[in-house]
N, C-alpha and C positions, 0 to 999 in steps of 0.2 A: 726850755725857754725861760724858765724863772733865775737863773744865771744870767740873761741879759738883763742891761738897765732898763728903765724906760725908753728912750731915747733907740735901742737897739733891738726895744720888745717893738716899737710903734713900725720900725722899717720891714721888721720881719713879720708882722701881721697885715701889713699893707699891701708884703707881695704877695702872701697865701690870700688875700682877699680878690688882689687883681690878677689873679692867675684861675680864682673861680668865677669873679662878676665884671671882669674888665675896670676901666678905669674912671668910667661916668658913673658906674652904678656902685662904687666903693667910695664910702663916703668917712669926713675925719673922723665923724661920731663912732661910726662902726667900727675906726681901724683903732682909736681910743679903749672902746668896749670889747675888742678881741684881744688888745695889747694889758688891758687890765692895769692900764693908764691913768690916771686924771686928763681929763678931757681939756684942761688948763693948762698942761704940760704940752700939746699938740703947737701952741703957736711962742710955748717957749724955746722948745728945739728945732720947729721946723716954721722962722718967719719970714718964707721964701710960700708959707702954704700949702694947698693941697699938691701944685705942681713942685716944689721943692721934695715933698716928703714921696711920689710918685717916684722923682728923677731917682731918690735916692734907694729905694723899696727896687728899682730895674736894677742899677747898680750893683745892688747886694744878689740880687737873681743871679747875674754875671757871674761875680767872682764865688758864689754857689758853684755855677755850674763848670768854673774853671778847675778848680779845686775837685770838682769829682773826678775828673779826668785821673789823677793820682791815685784815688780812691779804684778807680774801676782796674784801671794799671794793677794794681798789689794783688787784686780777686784771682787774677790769671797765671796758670800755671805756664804757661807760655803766651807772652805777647804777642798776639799779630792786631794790624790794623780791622780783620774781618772780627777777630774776639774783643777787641776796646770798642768799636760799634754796635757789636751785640751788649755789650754790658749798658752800655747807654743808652738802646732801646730795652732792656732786660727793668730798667728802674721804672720806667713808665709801664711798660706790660704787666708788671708788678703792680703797681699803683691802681691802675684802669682793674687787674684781675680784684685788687682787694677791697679797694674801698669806691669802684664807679668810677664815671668819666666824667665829673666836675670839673676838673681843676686840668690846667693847661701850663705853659709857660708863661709868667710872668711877661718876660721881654714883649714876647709875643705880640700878648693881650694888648700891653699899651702902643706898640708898634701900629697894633691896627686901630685902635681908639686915637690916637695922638700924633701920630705921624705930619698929617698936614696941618693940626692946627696948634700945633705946643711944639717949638721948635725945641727948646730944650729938652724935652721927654726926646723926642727924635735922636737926638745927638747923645742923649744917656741910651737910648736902645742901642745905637752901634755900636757904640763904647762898649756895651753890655757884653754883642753880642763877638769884638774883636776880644773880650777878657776870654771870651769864653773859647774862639777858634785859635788863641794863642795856644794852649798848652795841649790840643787837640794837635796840629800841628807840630807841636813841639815832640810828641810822642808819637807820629809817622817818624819824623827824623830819628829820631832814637831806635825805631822798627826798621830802618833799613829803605825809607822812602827819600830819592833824591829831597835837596832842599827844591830847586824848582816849583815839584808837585807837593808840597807839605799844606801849606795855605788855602792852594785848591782844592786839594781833598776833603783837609780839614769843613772848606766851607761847602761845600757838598756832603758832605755826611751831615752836620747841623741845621743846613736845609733841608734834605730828605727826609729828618728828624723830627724837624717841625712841622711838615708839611703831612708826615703822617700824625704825627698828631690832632690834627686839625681834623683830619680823614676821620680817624676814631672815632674822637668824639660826636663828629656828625654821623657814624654809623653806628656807635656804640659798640665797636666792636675793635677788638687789636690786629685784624689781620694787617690793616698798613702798615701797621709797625712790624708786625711779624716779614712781612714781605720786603718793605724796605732791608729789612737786618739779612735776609737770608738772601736778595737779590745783588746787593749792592758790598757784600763782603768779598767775592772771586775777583769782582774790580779793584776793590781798597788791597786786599793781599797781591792780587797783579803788579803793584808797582813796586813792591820789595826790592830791591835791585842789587842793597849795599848786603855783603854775606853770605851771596849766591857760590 
């Protein structure tokens, strides 16, 4: 983190903030004190505020979680779409096994904090969460899944994703994740078609 500037420390501590306490209980003081900011520097880079620096803390969750997609792609010795879903629940199982069930998705959190009452938080989660089923998508296609079902799939696996996530944390335990990855893999590999 100490290779980002200010400005880049404040947006990536805002989403590690709002990914553990949502987005009414993450406050600029805190996201200042976690970024190792000047507390002065909050309304010089972000004079849009707390919802400016939120939209943009989703934003960077996004293009996080798009860019892993790539990352999780190289780990595989053979891509399929049931092995790129495993990996992407494999980060959180990881996460939940080592260090607790804090911390959630970013998007997520403000999705549900902000939705009806912050249009623009709203409109930065979509965005967020269309960076992120882009390239999810993008690598069905590349796997051999018609273009048709790339989109769908894509947004069904990142729902299933988050949705166990949620699950966890309120059980404190990974089997929804475990279950979503091992349920929902024979259907994402079922649609392979191109390669047969």
């Amino acid at each position: 983190m100490s290779e980002r500037g200010p400005r880049e420390r404040m947006v990536f501590s805002a989403a590690q903030l709002i990914r553990r306490d949502g987005v009414a209980s993450t406050g600029m003081r805190e996201v200042a004190a976690h970024a190792g900011a000047p507390r002065g520097s909050l309304q010089h880079y972000f004079p849009g505020g707390k919802e400016q620096l939120v939209n943009e803390a989703v934003g960077w969750a996004g293009r996080y979680a798009g860019k892993r997609v790539a990352r999780f792609l190289a780990a595989l010795d053979e891509p399929t779409p049931s092995a790129l879903f495993a990996e992407m629940v494999r980060q959180w199982t990881d996460e939940y096994e080592a260090d607790g069930f804090a911390g959630g998705c970013p998007v997520a959190a403000a999705t549900i904090d902000c939705a009806e009452s912050t249009e623009s938080t709203r409109e930065a989660a979509s965005a967020a969460f269309a960076t992120w089923t882009g390239p999810v998508a993008q690598a069905l296609a590349d796997m051999g899944v018609p273009e048709p079902r790339t989109g769908a799939l894509a947004t069904l696996m990142i729902s299933s994703l988050e949705g166990a996530l949620l699950i966890a944390r309120a059980e404190r335990d990974v089997r929804a994740l475990t279950t979503v990855a091992r349920e929902l893999g024979p259907l994402l590999d079922a649609a392979v078609t191109k390669g047969d």
